[in-house]
N, C-alpha and C positions, 0 to 999 in steps of 0.2 A: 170520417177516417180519423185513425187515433194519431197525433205528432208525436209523443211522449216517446221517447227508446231508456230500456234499462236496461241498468250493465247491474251484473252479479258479479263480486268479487271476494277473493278469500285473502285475509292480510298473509296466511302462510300457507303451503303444504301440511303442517304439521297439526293446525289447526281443527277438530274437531267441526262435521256439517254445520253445527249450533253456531258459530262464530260469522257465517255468510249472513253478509247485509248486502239488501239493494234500492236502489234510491234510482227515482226519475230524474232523467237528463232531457232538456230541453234541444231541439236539433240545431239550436247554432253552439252550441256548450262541446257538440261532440267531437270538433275538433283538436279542442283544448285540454280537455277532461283525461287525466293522465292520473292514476293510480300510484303513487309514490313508494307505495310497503311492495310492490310487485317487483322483484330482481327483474322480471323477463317484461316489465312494461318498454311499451313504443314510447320513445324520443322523440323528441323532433331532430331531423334531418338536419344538419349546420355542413355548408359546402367546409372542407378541411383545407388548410393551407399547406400548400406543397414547398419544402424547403429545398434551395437550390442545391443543386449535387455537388459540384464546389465547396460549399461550407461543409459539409460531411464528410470529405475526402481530408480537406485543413484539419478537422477536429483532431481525423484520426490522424493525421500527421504529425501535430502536435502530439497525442498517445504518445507516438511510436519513440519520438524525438525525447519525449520526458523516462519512457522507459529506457531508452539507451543512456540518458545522462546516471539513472537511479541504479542500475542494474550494473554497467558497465566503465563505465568512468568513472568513478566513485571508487572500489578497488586498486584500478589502476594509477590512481594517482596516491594510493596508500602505499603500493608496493614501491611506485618509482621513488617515494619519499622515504621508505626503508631502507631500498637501494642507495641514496645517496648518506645516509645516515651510516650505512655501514660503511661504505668507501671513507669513508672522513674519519674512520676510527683512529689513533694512534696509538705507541704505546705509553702504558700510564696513566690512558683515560678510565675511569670507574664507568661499569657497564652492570647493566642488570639484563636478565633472560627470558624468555617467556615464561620459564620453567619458574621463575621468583629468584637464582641464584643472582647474589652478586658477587661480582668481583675485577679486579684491574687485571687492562689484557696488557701481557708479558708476551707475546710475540704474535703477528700477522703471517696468515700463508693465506694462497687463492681460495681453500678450497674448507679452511680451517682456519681457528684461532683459538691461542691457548691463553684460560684465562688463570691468576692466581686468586684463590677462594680463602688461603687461611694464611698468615702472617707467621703466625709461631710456627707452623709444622712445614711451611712453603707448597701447601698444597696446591695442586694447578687441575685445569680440567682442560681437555680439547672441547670444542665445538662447531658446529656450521654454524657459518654468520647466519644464515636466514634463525638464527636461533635468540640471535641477538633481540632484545626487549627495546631497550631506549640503553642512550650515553646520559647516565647520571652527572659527568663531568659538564657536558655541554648544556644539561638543565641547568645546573647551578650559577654558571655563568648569563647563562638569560634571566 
């Protein structure tokens, strides 16, 4: 009786019959004997470690917690600090806009504020505070 087993193997699909080589494998080798150029070669079996459900649930917790700090609180503490920026306005402080205009506000109302823009001619402008940029008065002082 013959012990000898041979395996036929092709490095590719795309390969041409001409490129099949086959070589004798000895019967304790045929355990081992794994094909490496083959995508669909057999592995060896390795038992997988199961990660407890706990740490999975934390991770995504953590997710969630970094996306509400990045998404959500991050604006909000830009607006509250616009809010307090505007409330602190007086008159006489130099203001600039979003828009790029500057100019000294000459009077406060709730809902407006009127600012003056040109010196020689006494030009003024209304605006909504939310329009308001930064208090150039209060940078220069810091």
């Amino acid at each position: 009786m013959n012990n000898n087993l041979w395996i036929l193997a092709q490095a590719s699909p795309n390969q041409p019959p001409a490129g099949i080589v086959s070589t004798p494998v000895s019967p304790e080798e045929t355990s081992t004997a794994l094909v490496p150029s083959e995508p669909n070669a057999a592995r060896p079996v390795t038992p997988q470690q199961k990660t407890p459900m706990s740490s999975s649930w934390l991770t995504i917790g953590l997710m969630m917690v970094l996306m509400y700090m990045i998404l959500f609180r991050g604006p909000q503490k830009q607006k509250q600090q616009h809010k307090q920026m505007v409330q602190s306005l007086q008159k006489n402080d130099k203001v600039q806009t979003i828009g790029g205009v500057i100019g000294i506000v000459v009077d406060i109302k709730d809902d407006e504020i009127t600012l003056k823009v040109d010196e020689s001619n006494n030009t003024k402008i209304k605006i909504v505070p939310s329009a308001i940029g930064k208090n150039l008065t209060k940078e220069k002082k810091n």
